[in-house]
C-alpha positions as CSV (number, residue, x, y, z in Angstrom):
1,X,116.4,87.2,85.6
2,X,113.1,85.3,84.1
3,X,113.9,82.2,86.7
4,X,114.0,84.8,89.8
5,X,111.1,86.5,89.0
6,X,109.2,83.2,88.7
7,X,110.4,81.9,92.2
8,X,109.5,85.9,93.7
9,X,105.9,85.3,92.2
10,X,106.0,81.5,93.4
11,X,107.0,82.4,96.9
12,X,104.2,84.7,96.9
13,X,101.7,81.9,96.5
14,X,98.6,81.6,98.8
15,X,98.6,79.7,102.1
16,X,96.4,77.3,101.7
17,X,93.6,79.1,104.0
18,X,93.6,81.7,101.6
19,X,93.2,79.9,98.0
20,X,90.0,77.8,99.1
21,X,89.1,80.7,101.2
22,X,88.9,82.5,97.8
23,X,87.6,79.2,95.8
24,X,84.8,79.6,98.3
25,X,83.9,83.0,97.7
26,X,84.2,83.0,94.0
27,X,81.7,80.1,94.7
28,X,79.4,81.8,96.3
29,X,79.3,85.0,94.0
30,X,79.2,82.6,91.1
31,X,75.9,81.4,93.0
32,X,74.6,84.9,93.4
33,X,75.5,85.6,89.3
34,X,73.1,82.7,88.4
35,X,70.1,83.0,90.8
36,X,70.3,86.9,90.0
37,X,69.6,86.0,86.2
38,X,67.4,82.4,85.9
39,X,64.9,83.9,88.8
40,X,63.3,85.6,85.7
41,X,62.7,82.1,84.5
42,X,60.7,81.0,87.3
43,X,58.9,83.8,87.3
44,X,58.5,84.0,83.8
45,X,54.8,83.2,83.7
46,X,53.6,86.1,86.0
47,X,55.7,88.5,84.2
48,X,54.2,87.9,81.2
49,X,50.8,87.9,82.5
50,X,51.6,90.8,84.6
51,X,52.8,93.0,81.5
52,X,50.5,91.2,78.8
53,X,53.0,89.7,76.5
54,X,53.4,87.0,74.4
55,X,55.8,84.2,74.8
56,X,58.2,85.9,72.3
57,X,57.5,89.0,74.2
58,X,58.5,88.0,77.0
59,X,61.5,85.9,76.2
60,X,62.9,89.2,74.8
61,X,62.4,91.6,77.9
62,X,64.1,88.9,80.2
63,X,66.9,87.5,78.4
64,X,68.1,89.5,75.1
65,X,68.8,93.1,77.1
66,X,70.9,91.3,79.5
67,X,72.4,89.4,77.3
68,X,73.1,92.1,74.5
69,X,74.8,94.5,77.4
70,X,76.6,91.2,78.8
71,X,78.4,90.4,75.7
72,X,79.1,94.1,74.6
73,X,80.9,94.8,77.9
74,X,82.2,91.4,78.5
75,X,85.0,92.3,76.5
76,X,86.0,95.3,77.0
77,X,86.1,94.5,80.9
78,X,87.7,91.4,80.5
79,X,90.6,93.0,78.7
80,X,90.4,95.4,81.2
81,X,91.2,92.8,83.7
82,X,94.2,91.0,82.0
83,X,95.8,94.1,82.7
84,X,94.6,96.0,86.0
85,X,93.0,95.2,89.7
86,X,90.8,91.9,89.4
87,X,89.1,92.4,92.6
88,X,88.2,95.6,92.4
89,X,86.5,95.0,89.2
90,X,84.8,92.0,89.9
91,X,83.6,93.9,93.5
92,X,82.5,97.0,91.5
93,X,80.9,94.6,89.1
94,X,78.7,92.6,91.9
95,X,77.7,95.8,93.9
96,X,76.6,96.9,90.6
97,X,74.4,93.9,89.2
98,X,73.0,93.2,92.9
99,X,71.8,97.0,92.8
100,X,69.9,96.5,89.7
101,X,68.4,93.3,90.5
102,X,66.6,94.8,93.3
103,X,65.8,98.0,90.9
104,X,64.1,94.6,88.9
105,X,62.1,93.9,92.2
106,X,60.9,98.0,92.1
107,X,60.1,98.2,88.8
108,X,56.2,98.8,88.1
109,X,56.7,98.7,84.1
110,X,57.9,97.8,81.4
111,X,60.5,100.2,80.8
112,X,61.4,100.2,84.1
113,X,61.6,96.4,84.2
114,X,63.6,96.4,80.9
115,X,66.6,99.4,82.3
116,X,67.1,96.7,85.4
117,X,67.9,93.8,83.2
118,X,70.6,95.8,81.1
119,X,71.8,96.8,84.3
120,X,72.3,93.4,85.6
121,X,74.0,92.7,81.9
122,X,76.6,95.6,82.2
123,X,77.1,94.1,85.9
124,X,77.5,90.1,85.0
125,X,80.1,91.2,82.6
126,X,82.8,91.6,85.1
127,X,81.7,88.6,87.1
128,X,83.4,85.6,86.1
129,X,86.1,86.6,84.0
130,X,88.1,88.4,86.7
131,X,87.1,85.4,89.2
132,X,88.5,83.1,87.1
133,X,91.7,84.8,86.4
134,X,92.5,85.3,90.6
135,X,91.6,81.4,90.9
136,X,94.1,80.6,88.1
137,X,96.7,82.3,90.4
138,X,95.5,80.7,93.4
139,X,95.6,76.4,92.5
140,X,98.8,75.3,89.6
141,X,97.2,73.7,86.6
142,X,97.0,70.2,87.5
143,X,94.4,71.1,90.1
144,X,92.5,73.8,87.9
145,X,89.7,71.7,86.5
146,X,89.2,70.2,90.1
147,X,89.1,73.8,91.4
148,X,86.6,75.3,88.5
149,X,84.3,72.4,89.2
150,X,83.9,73.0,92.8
151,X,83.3,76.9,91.3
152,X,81.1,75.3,89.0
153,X,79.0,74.3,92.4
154,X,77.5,77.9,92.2
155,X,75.8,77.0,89.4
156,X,73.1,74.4,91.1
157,X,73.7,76.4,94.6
158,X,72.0,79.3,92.7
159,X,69.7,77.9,90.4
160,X,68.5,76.5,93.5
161,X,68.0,79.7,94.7
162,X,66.7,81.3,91.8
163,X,63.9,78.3,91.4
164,X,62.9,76.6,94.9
165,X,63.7,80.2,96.9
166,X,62.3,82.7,94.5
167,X,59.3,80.3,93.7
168,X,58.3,80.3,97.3
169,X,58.8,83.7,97.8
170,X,57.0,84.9,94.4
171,X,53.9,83.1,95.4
172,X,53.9,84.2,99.3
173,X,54.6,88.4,97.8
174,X,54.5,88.5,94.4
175,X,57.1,88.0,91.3
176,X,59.1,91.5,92.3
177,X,59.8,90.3,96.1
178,X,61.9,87.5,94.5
179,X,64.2,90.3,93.1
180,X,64.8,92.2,96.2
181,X,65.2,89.0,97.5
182,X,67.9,87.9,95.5
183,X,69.5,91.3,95.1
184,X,70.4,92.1,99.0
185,X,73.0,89.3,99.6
186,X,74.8,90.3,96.8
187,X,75.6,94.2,97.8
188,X,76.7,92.4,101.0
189,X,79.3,89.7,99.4
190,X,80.9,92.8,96.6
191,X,81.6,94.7,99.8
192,X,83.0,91.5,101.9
193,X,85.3,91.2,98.1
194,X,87.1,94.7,98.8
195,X,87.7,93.7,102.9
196,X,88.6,89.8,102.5
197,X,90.0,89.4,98.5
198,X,93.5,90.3,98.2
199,X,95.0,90.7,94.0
200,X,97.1,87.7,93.4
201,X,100.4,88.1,91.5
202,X,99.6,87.5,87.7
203,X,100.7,83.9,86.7
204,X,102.3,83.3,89.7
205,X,101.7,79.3,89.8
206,X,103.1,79.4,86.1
207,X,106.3,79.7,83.8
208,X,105.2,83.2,83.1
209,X,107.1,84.6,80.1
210,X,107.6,88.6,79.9
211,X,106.1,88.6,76.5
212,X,103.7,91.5,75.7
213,X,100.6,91.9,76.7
214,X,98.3,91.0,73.8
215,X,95.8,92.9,72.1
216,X,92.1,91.8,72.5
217,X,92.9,90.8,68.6
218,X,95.9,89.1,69.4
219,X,93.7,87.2,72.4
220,X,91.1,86.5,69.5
221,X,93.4,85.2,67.0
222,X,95.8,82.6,69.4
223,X,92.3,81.0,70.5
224,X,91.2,80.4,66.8
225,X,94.5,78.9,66.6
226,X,94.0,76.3,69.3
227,X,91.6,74.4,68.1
228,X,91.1,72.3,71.2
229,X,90.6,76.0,73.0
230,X,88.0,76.9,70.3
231,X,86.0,73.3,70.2
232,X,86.3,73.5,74.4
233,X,84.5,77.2,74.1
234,X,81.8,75.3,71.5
235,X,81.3,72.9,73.6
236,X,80.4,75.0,76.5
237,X,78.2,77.6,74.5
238,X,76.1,74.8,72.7
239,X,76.0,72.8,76.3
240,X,74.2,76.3,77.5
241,X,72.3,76.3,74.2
242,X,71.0,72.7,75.6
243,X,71.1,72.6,79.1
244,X,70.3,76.3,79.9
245,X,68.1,76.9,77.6
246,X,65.6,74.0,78.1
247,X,65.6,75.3,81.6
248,X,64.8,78.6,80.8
249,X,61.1,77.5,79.5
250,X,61.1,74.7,82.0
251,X,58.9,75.9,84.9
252,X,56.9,77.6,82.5
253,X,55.7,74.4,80.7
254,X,55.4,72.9,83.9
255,X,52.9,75.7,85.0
256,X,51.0,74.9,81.7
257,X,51.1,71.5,81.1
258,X,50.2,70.4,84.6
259,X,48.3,73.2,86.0
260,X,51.2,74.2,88.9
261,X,51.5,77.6,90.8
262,X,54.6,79.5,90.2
263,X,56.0,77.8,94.0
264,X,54.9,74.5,93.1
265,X,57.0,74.5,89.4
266,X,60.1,75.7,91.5
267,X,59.5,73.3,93.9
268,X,59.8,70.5,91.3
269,X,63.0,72.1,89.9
270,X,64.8,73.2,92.6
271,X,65.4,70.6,94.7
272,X,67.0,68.7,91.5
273,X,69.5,71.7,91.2
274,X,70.7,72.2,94.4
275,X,70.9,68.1,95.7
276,X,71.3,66.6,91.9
277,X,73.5,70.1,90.9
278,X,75.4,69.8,93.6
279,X,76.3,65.9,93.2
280,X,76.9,65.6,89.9
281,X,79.5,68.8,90.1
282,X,81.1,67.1,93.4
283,X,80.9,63.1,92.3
284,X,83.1,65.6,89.1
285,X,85.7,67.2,91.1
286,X,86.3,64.0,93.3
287,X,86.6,62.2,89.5
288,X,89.0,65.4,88.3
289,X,91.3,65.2,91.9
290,X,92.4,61.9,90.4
291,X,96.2,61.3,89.4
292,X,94.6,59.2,86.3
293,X,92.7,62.3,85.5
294,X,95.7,64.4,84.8
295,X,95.8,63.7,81.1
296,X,93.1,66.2,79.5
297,X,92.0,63.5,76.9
298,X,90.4,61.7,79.4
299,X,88.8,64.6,81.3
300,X,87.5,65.5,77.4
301,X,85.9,62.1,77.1
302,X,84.0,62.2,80.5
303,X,82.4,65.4,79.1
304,X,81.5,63.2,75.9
305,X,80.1,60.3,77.5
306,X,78.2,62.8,80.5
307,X,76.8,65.4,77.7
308,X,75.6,62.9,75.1
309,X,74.3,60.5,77.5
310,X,72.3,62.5,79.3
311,X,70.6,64.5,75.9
312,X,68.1,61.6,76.0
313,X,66.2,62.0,79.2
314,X,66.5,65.7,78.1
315,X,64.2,65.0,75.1
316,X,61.9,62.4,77.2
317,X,61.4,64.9,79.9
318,X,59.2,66.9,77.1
319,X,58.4,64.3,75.5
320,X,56.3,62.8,78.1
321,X,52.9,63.6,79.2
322,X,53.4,62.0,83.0
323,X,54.4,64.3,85.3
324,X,55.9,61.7,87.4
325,X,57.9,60.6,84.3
326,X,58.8,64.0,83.7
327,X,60.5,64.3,87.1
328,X,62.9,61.2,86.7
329,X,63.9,62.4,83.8
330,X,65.1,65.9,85.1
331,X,66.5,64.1,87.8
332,X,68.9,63.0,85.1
333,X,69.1,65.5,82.8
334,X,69.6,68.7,85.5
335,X,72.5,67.8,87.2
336,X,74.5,67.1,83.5
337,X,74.1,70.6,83.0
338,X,76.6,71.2,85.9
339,X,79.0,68.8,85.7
340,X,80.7,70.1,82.4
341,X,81.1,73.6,83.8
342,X,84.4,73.3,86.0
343,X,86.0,70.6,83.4
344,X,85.5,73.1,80.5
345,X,86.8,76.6,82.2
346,X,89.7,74.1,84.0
347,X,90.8,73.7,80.7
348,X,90.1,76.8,78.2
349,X,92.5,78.5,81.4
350,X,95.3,75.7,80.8
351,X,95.0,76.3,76.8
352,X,95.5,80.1,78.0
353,X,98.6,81.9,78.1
354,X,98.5,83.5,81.8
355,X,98.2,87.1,80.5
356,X,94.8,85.7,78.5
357,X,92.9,84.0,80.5
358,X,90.2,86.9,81.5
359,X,89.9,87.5,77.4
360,X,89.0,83.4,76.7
361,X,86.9,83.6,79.4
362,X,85.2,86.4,78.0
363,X,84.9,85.1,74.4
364,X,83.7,81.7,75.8
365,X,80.4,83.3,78.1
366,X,80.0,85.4,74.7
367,X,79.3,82.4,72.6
368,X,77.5,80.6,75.9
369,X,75.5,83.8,76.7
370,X,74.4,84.4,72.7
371,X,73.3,80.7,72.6
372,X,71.2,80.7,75.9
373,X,70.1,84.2,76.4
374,X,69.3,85.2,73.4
375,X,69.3,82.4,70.6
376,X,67.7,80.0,73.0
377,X,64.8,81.9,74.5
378,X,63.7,83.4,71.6
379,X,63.7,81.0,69.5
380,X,61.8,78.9,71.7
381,X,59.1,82.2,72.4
382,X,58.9,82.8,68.4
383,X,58.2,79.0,67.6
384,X,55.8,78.4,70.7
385,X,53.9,81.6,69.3
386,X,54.1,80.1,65.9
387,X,52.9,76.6,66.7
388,X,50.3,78.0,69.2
389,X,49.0,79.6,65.7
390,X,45.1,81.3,66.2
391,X,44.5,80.0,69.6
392,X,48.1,81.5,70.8
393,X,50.8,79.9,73.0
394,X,49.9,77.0,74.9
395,X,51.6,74.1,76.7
396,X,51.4,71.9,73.3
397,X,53.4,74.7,71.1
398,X,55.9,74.9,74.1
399,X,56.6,71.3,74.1
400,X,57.2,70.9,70.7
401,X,59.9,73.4,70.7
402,X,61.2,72.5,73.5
403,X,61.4,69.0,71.6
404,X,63.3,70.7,68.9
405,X,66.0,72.0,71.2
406,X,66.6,69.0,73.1
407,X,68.6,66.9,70.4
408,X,71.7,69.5,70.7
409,X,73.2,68.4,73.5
410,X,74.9,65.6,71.0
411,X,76.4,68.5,69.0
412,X,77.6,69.5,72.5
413,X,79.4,66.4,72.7
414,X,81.0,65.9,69.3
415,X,83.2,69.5,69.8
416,X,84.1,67.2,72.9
417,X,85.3,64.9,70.7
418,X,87.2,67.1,68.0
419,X,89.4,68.5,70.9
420,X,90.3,65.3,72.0
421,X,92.8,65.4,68.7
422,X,94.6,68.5,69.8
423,X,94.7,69.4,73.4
424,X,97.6,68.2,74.0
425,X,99.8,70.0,72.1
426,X,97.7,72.9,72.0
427,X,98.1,72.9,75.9
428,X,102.2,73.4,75.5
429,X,102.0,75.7,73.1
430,X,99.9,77.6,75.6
431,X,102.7,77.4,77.9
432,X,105.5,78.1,75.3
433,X,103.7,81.4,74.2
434,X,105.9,84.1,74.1
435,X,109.0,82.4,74.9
């Protein structure tokens, strides 16, 4: 009975049209999810001169709401997911962030400004957690990490966006018009989800087992049993700690310390995230497509050597008082902040039982999401405000906490390591669960 069922759900498997068709459209809204929440860090300067705040001020009004209502429903929806209509969700969920990132672009206070960014929280939750889970059904798992890190190509695609884009429009209209800017494509792409996205049979491209469907404890407690799964989801919150949330504060200290307009400091970034972004995650899948690539020790120690070799141009980047300098070292240190997404979700989704991969999902952008939208601004905010002392926040007190951050990306690396001693046979008990 178990075999049939496995070869009904394996002859229902996507043409290939269809499965890069959807690759490219999770892509694409993956690229609207992150322009839609870094634009607030190229505009970060004008918001905070706009509404009068300080540096820790304004680190909470653009990152802690969202990130607060992002992990609170992250889970719930997520759970949701594992056992109802992906696509609906994740259509609902787009309409519904795109909507209030153009409320962000209409706001004239800040109240206003603040309801907006909890909106765009409540929103992101069902983003990529239900994505993930339909491209898990649409490429078998020897091709997952290949497919997550063309997903992954979002990332730079919309940091891009959310930099050299909302830059250039910010300083032609003003910090809101960035926003509205960003917000329209997306109510387009939820609607083209419902008329183009079809729900995939659950764990089709798998030996799915009829076991139960877990619990969000029962989720909870199989991933703190895999310890490769739990030092994978470590190393992709601490690599947002690093990566994600240097680049938070980025154009901001390169509006102070080098006297740039709000266009320029995108300018500088944004080309780096969508040609270096783009590169590094490509150059990444090409690597992952591989035959020799197969065994997930290897695609554990690429992370290793990419994410601790590249925390040393994240330090000089700061470190440096050339501008010029400071560039080349970006030009390094940006793109590793892409390359480790599509390796890491190809494999927490392997070290997944089929009927859990929405819920590790979930708990990994949790950690991620605590570490680099609320740990990491704020910290940074409170100790620029503290070393700024009498004469107040300055590009001095930003560099030397940005120079405190930078040295993490090696903690990164060593949960790397630590799974490399179990993912193997955590990866079979994955597939054995329930049997």
């Amino acid at each position: 009975m178990q075999i049939s069922a496995i070869g009904l759900a394996r002859s229902q498997a996507p043409s290939s049209l269809e499965r890069w068709y959807v690759l490219g459209m999770t892509c694409a809204i993956y690229a609207i999810n992150i322009a839609d929440r870094y634009v607030v860090s190229t505009v970060l300067e004008p918001i905070r001169l706009d509404l009068h705040l300080t540096d820790a001020g304004v680190a909470f009004l653009t990152g802690i709401p969202l990130a607060l209502f992002y992990v609170t429903f992250g889970l719930p929806i997520s759970w949701l997911a594992d056992r109802s209509n992906r696509r609906n969700i994740l259509g609902i969920s787009l309409i519904l962030w795109s909507a209030f990132t153009v409320f962000c672009g209409r706001s004239q206070t800040y109240w206003q400004f603040l309801l907006g960014r909890i909106g765009v929280g409540v929103g992101e939750a069902g983003g990529l957690p239900p994505s993930s889970a339909i491209l898990s059904d649409c490429f078998p798992a020897g091709r997952r990490p290949m497919a997550f890190t063309v997903l992954a190509l979002g990332a730079p695609i919309g940091a891009w966006l959310g930099a050299d884009m909302a830059g250039a429009v910010a300083n032609a209209y003003g910090w809101r018009a960035a926003f509205i800017a960003l917000g329209l494509p997306g109510l387009v792409a939820g609607f083209l989800v419902f008329l183009t996205i079809r729900e995939p049979v659950r764990g089709r491209l798998d030996c799915a087992s009829k076991a139960p469907q877990p619990s969000m404890l029962d989720s909870l407690r199989f991933l703190w049993s895999q310890r490769a799964a739990f030092n994978v989801l470590m190393t992709t919150g601490v690599c947002s700690l690093w990566g994600w949330g240097l680049i938070w504060w980025t154009p901001t200290y390169l509006m102070r310390e080098y006297g740039l307009n709000v266009g320029e400091a995108g300018a500088v970034t944004g080309p780096i995230h969508l040609v270096g972004g783009i590169a590094a995650s490509l150059g990444t899948a090409w690597l992952l497509a591989q035959r020799s690539m197969q065994d997930p020790r290897r695609v554990l120690w690429l992370l290793i050597i990419g994410v601790a070799g590249a925390t040393v141009p994240s330090f000089l980047a700061y470190w440096t008082h050339s501008l010029w300098i400071a560039k080349c070292m970006l030009w390094i240190f940006i793109p590793a902040i892409y390359f480790y997404i599509g390796p890491c979700m190809g494999l927490l989704q392997n070290l997944a039982p089929h009927h859990m991969r929405s819920m590790f999902i979930a708990w990994s952008l949790l950690v991620g999401n605590v570490f680099n939208l609320i740990i990491a601004p704020q910290a940074i905010g409170l100790l620029s405000d503290w070393f700024g002392g009498g004469r107040g926040a300055d590009a001095a007190s930003l560099r030397v906490a940005l120079l405190l951050l930078a040295p993490t990306g090696f903690w990164a690396a060593w949960h790397a390591y630590r799974a490399t001693k179990t993912v193997v046979p955590d990866l079979q008990r994955a597939i054995n669960y329930g049997a």
